[in-house]
C-alpha positions as CSV (number, residue, x, y, z in Angstrom):
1,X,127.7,87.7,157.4
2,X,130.3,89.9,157.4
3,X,131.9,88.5,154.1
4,X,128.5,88.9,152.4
5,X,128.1,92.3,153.7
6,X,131.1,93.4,152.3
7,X,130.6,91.4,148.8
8,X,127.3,93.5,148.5
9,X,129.3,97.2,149.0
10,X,131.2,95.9,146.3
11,X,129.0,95.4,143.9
12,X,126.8,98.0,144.3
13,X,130.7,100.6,144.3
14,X,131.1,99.1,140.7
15,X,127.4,99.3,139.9
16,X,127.6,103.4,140.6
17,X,131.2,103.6,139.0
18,X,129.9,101.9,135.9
19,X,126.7,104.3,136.0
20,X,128.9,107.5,136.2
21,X,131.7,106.1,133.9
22,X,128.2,105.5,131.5
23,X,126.7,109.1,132.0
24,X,128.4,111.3,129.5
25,X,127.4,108.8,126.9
26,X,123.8,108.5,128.4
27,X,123.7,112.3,128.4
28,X,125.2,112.5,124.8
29,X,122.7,110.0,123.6
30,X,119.6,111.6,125.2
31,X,120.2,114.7,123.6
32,X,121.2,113.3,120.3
33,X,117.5,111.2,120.3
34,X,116.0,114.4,121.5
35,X,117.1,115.9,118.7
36,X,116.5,113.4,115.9
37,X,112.9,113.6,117.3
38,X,112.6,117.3,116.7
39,X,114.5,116.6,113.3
40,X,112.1,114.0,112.6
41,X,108.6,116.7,113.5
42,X,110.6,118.7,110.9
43,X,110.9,116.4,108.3
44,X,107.2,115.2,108.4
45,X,105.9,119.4,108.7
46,X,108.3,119.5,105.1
47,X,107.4,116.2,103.5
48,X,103.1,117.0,104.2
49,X,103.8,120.6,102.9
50,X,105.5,119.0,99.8
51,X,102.8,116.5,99.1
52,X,100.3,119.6,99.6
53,X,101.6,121.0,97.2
54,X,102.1,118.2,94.9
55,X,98.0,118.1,94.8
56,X,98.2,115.0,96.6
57,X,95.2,113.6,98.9
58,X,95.1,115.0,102.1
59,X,95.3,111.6,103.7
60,X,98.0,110.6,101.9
61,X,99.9,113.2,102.4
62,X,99.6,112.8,106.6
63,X,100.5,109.0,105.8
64,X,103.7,110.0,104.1
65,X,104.1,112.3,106.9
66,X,103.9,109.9,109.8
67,X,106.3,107.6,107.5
68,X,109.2,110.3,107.1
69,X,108.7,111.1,111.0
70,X,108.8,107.2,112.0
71,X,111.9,106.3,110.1
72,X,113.6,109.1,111.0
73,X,112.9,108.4,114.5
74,X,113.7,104.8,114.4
75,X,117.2,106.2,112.9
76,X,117.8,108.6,115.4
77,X,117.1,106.0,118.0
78,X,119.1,103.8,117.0
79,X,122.5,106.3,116.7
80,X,121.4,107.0,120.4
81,X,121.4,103.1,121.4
82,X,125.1,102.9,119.7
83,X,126.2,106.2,121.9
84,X,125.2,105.1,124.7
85,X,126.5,101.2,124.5
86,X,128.9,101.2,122.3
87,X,128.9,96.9,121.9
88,X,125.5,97.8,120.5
89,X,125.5,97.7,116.3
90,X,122.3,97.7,114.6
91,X,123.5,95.1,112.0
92,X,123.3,92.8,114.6
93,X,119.5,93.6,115.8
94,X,118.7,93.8,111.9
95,X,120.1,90.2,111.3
96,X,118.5,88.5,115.0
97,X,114.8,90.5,113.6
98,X,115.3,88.3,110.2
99,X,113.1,85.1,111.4
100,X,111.2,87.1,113.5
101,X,110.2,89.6,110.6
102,X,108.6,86.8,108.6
103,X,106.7,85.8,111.6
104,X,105.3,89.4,111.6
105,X,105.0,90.0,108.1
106,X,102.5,86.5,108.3
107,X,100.8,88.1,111.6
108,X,99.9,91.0,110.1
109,X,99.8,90.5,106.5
110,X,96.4,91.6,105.8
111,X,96.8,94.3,107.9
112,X,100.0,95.7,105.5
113,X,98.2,94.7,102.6
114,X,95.9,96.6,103.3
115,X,97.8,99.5,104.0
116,X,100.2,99.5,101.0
117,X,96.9,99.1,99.4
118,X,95.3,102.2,100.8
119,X,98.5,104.0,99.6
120,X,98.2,103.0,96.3
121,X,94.7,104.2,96.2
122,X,95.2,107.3,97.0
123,X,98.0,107.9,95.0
124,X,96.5,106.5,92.0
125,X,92.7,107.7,92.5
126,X,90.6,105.5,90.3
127,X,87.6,107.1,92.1
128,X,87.5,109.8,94.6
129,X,85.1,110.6,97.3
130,X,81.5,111.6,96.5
131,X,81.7,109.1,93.2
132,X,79.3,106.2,92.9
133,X,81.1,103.0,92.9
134,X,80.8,99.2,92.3
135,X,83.0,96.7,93.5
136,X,81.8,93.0,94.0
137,X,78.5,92.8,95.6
138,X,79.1,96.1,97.2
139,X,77.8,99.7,94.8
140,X,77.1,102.9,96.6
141,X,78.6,106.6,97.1
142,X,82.0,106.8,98.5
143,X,82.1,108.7,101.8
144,X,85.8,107.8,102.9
145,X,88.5,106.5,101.9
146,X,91.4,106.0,104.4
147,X,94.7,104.0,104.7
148,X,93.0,101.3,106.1
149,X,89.5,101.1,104.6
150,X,87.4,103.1,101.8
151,X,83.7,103.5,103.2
152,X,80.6,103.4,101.1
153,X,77.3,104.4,101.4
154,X,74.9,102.1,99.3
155,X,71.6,103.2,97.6
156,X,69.2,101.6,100.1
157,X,71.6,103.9,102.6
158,X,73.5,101.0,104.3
159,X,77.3,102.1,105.6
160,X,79.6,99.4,104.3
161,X,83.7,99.5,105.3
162,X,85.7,97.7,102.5
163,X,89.3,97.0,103.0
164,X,91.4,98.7,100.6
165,X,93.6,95.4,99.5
166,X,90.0,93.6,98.5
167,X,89.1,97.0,96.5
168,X,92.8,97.3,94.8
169,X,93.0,93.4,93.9
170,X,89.1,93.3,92.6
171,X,87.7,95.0,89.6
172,X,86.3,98.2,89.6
173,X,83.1,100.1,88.2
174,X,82.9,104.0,88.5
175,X,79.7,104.9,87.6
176,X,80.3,108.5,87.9
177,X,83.8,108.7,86.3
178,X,82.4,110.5,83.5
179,X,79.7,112.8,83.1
180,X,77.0,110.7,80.9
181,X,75.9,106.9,81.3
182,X,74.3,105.0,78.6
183,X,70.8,103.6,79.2
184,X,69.2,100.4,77.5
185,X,65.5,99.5,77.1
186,X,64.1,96.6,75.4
187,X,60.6,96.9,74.2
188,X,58.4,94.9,72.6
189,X,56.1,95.7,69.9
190,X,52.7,95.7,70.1
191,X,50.2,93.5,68.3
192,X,48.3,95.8,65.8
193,X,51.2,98.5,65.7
194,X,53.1,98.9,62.8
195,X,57.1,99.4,63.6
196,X,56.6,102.8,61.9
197,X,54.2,104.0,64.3
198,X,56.1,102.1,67.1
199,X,59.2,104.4,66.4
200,X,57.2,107.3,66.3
201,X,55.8,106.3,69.6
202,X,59.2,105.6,71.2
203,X,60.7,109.0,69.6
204,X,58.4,111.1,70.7
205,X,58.7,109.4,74.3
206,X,62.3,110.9,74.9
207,X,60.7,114.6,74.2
208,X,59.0,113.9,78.0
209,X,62.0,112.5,79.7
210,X,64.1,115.6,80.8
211,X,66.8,113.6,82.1
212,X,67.6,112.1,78.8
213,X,70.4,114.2,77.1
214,X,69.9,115.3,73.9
215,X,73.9,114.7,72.7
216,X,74.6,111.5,71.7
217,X,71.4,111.2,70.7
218,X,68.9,108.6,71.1
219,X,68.8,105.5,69.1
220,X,65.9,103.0,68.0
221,X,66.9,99.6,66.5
222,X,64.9,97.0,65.5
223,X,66.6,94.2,67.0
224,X,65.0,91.0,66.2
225,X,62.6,88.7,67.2
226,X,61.6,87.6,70.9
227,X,59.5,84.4,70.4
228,X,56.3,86.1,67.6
229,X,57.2,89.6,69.3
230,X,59.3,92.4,67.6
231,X,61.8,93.8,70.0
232,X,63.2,97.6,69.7
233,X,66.6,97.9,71.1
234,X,66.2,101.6,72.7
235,X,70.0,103.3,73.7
236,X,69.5,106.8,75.2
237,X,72.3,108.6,77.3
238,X,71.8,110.3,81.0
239,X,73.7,112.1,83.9
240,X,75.9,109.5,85.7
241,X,74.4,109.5,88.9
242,X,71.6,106.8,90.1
243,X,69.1,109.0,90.7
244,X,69.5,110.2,87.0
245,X,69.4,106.8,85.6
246,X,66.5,105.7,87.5
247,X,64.4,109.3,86.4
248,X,64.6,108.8,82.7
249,X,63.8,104.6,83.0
250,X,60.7,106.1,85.1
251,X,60.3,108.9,82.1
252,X,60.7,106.6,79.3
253,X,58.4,103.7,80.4
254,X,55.5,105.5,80.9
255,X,55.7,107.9,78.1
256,X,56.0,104.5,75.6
257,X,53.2,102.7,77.5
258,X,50.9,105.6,77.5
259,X,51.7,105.5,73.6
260,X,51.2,101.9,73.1
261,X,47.8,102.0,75.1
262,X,46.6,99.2,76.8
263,X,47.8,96.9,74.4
264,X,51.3,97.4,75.5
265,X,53.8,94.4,77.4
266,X,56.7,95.8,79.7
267,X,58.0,93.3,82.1
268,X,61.0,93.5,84.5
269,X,63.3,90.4,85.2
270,X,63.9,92.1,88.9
271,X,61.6,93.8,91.4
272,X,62.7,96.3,93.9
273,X,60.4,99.4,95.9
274,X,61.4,102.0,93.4
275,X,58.9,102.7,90.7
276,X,61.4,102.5,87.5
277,X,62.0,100.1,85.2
278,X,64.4,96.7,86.0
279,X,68.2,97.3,85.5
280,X,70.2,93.9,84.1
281,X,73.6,95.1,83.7
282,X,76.6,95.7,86.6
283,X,76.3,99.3,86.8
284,X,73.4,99.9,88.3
285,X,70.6,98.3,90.7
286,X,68.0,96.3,89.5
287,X,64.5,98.1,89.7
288,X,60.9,97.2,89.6
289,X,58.3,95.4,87.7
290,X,55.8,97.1,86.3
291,X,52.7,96.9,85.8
292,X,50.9,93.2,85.0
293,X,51.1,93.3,81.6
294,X,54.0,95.1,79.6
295,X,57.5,94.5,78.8
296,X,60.5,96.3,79.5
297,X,63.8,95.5,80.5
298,X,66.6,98.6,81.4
299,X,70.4,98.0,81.1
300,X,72.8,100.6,81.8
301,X,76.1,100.7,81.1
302,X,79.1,103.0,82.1
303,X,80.9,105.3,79.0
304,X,84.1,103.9,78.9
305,X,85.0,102.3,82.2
306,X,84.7,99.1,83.6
């Protein structure tokens, strides 16, 4: 009993003479983490101001930020660990993290991906937010785009979160990169109606559609045959926006049917609530049918993006 008693003082004597032959190192390396932590608020403070002022996005700029403070951290850290055991050598932890980094790097590979991704964006900004976008499936107004995700609002006011690697690794349309869209119409011509007067109809119809722009101008073609109809291949030019796109379709379809009379054929190939004409191409939603009897079909195509 004794004998074990005495083992016990023993250890616990070296235990405390190790600890206070540790201490000046322990206190060296506490304050030298302490300050490589206050180095490291300085550095990211410095690196946001410098993105700021590089006109870089705001979110970006707090990413890069929380980056410079991290690794400087880490750094500082590390320096401490080697004060305060001196066996301690970061090679070492660097080379036993080398398996367990691939591990990790498959664990959360979407996650960086994603990420690196949302950097990219940012940096590169192929759309920003407020601009109506198509990518996939997926077209709406941006309202956020973050490191992680870019949010969307589409037309039929749906919130949908897209994760920035599918967006950077899949095509994208920007409807509103520019600040005119070109609009397409099909129309047929109607039996009894001579093409001169049909052109003359069709002209005179972009006179009551205020959103049409008046530079480019409109053009009519004649473009072929559509079974034993004649087909006019009508390109006019609008605002960018949805909205915009949709008002002149409405405009334009019912100024030409209310030319062509009764007699007139506008069809759709799509049908959705809104009033307009259909929409065929990827740049903007399909629309509605018309009425039973006429034929129309809308395409609408971005200026120089896609």
């Amino acid at each position: 009993m004794e004998h074990a008693l005495a083992v016990t003082v023993l250890s616990v004597g070296k235990m405390v003479d190790g600890f206070f032959a540790l201490l000046p190192n322990l206190i060296i390396g506490v304050v030298v983490f302490f300050v490589s932590l206050q180095i490291a608020n300085l550095l990211e403070r410095i690196s946001i101001s410098v993105a700021r002022r590089a006109r870089l996005d705001e979110t970006l700029s707090q990413a890069l930020g929380s980056l410079t403070k991290f690794f400087t951290t880490l750094m500082g850290f590390l320096i401490a660990a080697t004060i305060v055991i001196p066996s301690f050598q970061p090679g070492h932890l660097i080379a036993g993290l080398g398996v367990t980094s691939v591990a990790v790097g498959f664990a959360f590979k979407d996650i960086l991906q994603n990420f690196f991704a949302g950097l990219l964006l940012l940096w590169q900004k192929p759309f920003k937010i407020g601009d109506q976008i198509k990518t996939r499936e997926f077209e709406g107004t941006v309202q956020m785009i973050d490191i992680r995700s870019t949010r969307i609002i589409t037309h039929s006011g749906e919130l949908v979160v897209l994760p920035n690697g599918d967006i950077y690794t899949n095509p994208i349309i920007v409807n509103t990169a520019f600040d005119k869209r070109r609009g397409h119409l099909s129309v047929s011509l109607p039996a009894g109606m001579s093409v001169a007067n049909a052109r003359k109809v069709i002209s005179k119809a972009f006179k009551h559609a205020s959103t049409v722009l008046d530079l480019p101008e409109p053009e009519i073609f004649l473009g072929g045959l559509d079974g034993s109809d004649s087909k006019f291949e009508v390109y006019f030019w609008t605002a960018p926006k949805e909205a915009d796109v949709f008002k002149a379709n409405d405009q334009l379809v019912s100024a030409i049917r209310e030319g062509f009379g009764a007699e007139s054929r506008i069809t759709a190939d799509k049908a959705i609530s809104t009033p307009i004409v259909s929409n065929e191409n990827t740049s903007a939603p399909t629309a509605f049918a018309g009425e039973a009897g006429a034929v129309a079909k809308s395409n609408v195509t971005p200026v120089g993006r896609a």
